[in-house]
C-alpha distance (Angstrom), angle and dihedral (degrees) to the residues before:
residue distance angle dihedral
X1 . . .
X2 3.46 . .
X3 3.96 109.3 .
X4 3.77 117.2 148.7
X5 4.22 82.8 -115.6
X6 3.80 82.4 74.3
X7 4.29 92.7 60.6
X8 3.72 89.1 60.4
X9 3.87 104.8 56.6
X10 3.91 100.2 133.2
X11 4.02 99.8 -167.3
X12 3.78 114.4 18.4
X13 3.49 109.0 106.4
X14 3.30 100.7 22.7
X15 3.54 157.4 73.8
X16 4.85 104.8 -79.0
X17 3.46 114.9 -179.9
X18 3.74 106.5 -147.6
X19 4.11 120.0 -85.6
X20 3.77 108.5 -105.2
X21 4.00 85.2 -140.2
X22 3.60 141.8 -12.7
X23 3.81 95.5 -84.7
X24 3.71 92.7 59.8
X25 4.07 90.1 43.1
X26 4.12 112.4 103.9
X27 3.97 117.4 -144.0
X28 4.02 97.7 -154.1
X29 3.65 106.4 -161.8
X30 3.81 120.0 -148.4
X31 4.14 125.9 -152.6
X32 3.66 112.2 -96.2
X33 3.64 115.6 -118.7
X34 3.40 93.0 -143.1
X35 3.90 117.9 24.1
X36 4.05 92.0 154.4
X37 4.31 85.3 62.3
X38 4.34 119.8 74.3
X39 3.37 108.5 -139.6
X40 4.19 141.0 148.2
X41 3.21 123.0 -111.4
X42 4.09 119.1 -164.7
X43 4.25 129.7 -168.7
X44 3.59 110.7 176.6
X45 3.65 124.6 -156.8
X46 3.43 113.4 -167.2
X47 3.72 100.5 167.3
X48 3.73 107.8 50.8
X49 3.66 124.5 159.3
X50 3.63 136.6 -167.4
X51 3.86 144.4 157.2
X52 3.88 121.7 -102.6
X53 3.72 97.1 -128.6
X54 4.09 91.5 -135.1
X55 4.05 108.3 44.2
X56 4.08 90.4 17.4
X57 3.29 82.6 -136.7
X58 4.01 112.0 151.3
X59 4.08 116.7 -100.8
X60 3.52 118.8 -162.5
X61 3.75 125.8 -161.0
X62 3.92 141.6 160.5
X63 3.69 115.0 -105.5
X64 4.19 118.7 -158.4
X65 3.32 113.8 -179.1
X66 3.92 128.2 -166.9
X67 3.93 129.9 -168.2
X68 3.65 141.1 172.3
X69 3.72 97.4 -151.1
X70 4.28 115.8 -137.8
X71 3.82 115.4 -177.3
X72 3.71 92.4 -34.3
X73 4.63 134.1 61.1
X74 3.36 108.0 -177.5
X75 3.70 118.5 -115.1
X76 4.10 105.5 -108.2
X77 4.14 103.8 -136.4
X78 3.06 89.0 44.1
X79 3.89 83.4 58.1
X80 3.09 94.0 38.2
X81 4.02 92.5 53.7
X82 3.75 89.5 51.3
X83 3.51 98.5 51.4
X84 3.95 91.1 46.8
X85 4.08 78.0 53.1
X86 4.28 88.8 70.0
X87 4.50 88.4 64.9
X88 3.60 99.8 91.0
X89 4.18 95.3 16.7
X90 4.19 111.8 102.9
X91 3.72 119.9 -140.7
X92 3.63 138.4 120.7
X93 3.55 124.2 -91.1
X94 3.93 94.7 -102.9
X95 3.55 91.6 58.4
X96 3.92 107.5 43.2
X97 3.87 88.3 47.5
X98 4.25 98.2 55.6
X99 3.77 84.2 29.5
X100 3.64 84.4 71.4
X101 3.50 98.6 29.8
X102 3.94 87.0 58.2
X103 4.02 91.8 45.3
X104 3.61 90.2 58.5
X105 3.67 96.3 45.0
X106 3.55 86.3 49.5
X107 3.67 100.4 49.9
X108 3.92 102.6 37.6
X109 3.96 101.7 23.1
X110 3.87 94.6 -140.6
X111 3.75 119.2 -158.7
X112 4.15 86.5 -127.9
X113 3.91 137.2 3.0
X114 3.46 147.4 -170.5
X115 3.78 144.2 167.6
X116 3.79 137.7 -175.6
X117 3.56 116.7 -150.9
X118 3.50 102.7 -163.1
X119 3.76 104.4 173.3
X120 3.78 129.7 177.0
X121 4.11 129.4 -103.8
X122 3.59 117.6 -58.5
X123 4.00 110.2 -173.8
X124 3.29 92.7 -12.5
X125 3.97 103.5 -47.8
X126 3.89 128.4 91.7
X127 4.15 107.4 -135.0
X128 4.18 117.3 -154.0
X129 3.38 119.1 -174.2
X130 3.67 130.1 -172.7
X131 4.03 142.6 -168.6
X132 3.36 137.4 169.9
X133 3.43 132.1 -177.9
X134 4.03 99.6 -124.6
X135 3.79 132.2 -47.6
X136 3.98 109.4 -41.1
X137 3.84 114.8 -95.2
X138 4.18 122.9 -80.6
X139 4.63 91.1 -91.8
X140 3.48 103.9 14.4
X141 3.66 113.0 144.7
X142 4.24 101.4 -130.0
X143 3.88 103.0 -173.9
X144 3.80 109.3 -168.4
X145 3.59 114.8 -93.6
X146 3.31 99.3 -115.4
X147 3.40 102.0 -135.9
X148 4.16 117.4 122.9
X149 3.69 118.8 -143.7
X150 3.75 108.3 -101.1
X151 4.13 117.2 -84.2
X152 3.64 100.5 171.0
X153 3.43 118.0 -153.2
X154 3.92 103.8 -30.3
């Protein structure tokens, strides 16, 4: 693999002090070693943490995220990094779950996306939220996402 995409990794192999929010965060994209094949590919991120923008109190959620990759994967510190950025950044759940659906569009141009936000109680009621860039392609494998609707303790 030897796509110019590769020349511009910023933080893989070396030392990357973490983003102080998402805006600094950088989504290095990586050549796809095979753009002609459809495929899923899944990153899971089961302990997410952000800040509720009003109380700053820390919200915690369950992030699955689904792509059919085009020319471009998206290197994983470098996800990882930028979702590490969201800790001490405030916003409701709507926004910091198609914020980073929209980053990773941006930044690896996928031929489909989706991602379930599936974030714990806040006063009292569990908020989901889901987006997806248009109806999955014709043959794409689409395993369930595993996560069940929350139940609490009963």
């Amino acid at each position: 693999m030897s796509d110019d995409t590769d020349l511009r990794l910023t933080q893989l192999g070396s030392d990357s002090r973490l983003p102080a929010s998402p805006d600094e965060a950088v989504l290095d994209p990586i050549a796809n070693p095979h753009p002609d094949k459809l495929y899923l590919v899944r990153f899971t991120c089961p302990e997410f943490t952000s800040l509720c923008p009003v109380t700053g109190q820390p919200d915690f959620a369950h992030l699955v995220i689904d792509f059919a990759p085009d020319q471009h994967l998206v290197e994983s510190k470098s996800l990882k990094l930028f979702m590490v950025s969201f800790r001490n950044h405030g916003a409701f759940h709507e926004d910091c779950t198609l914020d980073i659906a929209h980053r990773l569009e941006e930044a690896i141009e996928p031929r489909w996306l989706r991602i379930g936000g599936y974030w714990y109680p806040r006063g009292g009621i569990p908020i989901d939220v889901f987006y997806q860039s248009g109806p999955p392609p014709e043959g794409l494998w689409l395993p369930d996402q595993g996560v069940p609707s929350y139940r609490g303790r009963g």
